[in-house]
C-alpha positions, 0 to 999 in steps of 0.5 A: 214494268207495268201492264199497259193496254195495247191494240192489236188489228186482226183479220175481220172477223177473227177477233175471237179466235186471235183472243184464243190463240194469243192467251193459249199461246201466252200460257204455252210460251211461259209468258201468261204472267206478262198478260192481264186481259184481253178484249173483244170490245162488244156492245149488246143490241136489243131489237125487235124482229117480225114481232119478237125481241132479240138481242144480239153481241155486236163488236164496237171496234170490228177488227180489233182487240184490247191486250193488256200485257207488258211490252217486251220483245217477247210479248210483242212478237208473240202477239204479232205471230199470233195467227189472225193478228196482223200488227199492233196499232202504232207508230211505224210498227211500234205499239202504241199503249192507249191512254188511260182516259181511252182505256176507261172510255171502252171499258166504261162503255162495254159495261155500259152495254151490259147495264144498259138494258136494266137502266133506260126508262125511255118513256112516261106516263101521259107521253104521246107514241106511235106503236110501230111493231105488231098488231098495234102498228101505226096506232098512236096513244098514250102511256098510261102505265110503265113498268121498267122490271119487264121493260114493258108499257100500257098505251092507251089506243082508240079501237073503233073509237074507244081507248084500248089499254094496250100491253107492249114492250118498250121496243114496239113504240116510238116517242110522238 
């Protein structure tokens, strides 16, 4: 029998501690051979807070995870003792396995958040922006530079009426 991907529901904000309990208990009860991975699905949030950039984890289906496990009555009725999971997502308490074009979709769409960051250019040169983070506030100008290795920009704004070349990050400015 093949490994399938199944969804289980969790307390709110156990998602992590149902992850560990449910792989320790699979080694514990023999059964880690009926288990592939299991997920978290989590998406990384970059934004800038009173001048500063962070990026925080955010989960992008809270209260859930991904199992992928062969579906006997053993597997399921550990992964439904498991402390912090309530059910499986299914049909009148039979787990459902997710297709294989959902399963591709999350998967595709975790390792789209870990790329994202190297791979958006958001802005051009000669684009018109509004600075909205820092010193800069409220400014508008144009890029005159883009650099996406440091993900940072080069504005042109006009300080007591001369263009300024300014250095910001790609967060601080907004498109016009």
């Amino acid at each position: 029998m093949a490994k399938r991907w199944y969804v289980a529901h969790t307390y709110s904000g156990h998602e992590y501690k149902a992850k560990k309990y449910l792989e320790s208990a699979s080694v514990n009860q023999n059964l880690a051979d009926y288990f592939g991975q299991i997920l978290v699905p989590t998406e990384e949030i970059v934004e800038m807070k009173q001048g500063k950039r962070s990026t925080s984890v955010k989960k992008f289906l809270p209260s859930y995870i991904l199992v992928e496990m062969e579906l006997t009555k053993e597997t399921q009725n550990l992964v439904t003792s498991t402390p912090g999971i309530t059910n499986f997502v299914g049909a009148s308490g039979k787990p459902v396995p997710l297709r294989d074009s959902e399963v591709t979709r999350i998967l595709q769409q975790i390792d789209r958040s870990k790329n994202r960051e190297a791979l958006d250019i958001p802005y051009k040169v000669g684009e018109a922006v509004k600075v909205v983070d820092g010193p800069f506030s409220d400014f508008a100008g144009t890029v005159s530079e883009v650099n996406p290795e440091r993900r940072k920009l080069k504005v042109m704004v006009s300080i007591f009426g001369r263009p300024t070349p300014v250095e910001l990050d790609y967060l601080q400015v907004r498109s016009l």
